[in-house]
C-alpha positions, 0 to 999 in steps of 0.5 A, spaced: 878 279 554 882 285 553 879 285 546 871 284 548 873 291 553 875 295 547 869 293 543 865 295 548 867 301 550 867 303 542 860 301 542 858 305 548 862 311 544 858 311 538 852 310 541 853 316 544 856 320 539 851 317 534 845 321 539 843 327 536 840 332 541 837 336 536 832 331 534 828 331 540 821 328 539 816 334 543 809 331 545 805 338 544 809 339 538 805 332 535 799 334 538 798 340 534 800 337 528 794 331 529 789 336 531 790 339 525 790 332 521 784 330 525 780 338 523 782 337 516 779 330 515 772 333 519 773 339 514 773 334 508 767 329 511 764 335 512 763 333 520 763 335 526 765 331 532 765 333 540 772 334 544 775 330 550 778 337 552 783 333 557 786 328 552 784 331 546 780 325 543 774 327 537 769 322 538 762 322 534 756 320 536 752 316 530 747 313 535 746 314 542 745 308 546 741 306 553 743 306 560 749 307 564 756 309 562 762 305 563 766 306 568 774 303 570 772 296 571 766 295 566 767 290 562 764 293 554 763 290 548 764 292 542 764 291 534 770 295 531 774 297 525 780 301 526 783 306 520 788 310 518 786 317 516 786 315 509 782 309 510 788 304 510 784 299 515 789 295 519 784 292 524 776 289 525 772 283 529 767 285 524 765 277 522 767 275 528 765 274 536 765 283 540 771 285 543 772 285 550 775 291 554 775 292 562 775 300 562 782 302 565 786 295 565 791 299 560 790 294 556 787 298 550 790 304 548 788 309 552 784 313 546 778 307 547 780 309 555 777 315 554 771 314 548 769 308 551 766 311 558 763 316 552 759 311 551 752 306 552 749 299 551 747 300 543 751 306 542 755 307 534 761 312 536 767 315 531 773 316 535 779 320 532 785 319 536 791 323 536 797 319 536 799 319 543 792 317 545 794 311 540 801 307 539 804 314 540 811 314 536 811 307 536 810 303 529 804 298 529 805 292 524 806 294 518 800 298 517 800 304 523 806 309 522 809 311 528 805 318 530 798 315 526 793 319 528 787 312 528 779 312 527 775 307 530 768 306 528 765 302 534 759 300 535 757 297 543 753 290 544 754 290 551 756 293 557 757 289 565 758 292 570 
């Protein structure tokens, strides 16, 4: 028992030497570094996009689409695919049945929160989301670094209100 106590307070004492304070993650920091990530790619596409000014979201509308937009608790359905910025693809349902997402459930990164509600029945939207709109500094399977900046090309079939 004495011995399980010494591992456990050697464990403690180097887990707490082994934090470096001197490399602590500043959200603002990262958010500037995005948007000029973001403000190269559109540069080198040659392309313009709105801007979310609260989130920082860029969103692109290809094509407007008909009636209301949503609004938390809609129900949107939608066709998407997600890339990193250098095209690496990660995610679609491209071939596949809409992809459903009830606005402010929370269970969609918060970027699609805010550029769903940007959106309407028929709509093809380009969001660029900055990292911590997206999965932050977390990694994402093995295709999505931690701090990505996403693009979501995303096409809405229906909306339910």
């Amino acid at each position: 028992m004495k011995r399980l106590a010494y591992i456990f307070t050697a464990v403690i004492v180097l887990c707490s030497v082994s934090c470096d304070s001197d490399n602590v993650f500043d959200e603002a920091e990262q958010l500037e570094i995005d948007i000029a990530l973001i403000n190269d790619y559109l540069a080198e596409n040659n392309l313009t996009a709105e801007v979310d000014e609260e989130s920082g979201l860029r969103y692109i509308i290809q094509q407007e689409g008909t009636g209301d937009n949503p609004d938390f608790g809609a129900t949107v359905f939608v066709h998407y695919t997600g890339t990193l910025l250098d095209g690496t693809q990660f995610d679609t349902s491209e071939g596949g049945d809409a992809f459903s997402v009830v606005i402010g459930r929370g269970n969609v990164i918060q970027g699609w929160d805010i550029g769903l509600r940007k959106l309407k029945v028929g709509s093809v939207a380009t969001f660029l989301i900055p990292s911590r709109l997206g999965y932050g500094t977390n990694r994402q399977g093995l295709l999505i670094p931690p701090n990505s900046v996403l693009l979501f090309e995303v096409r809405v079939t229906d909306i339910r209100f």
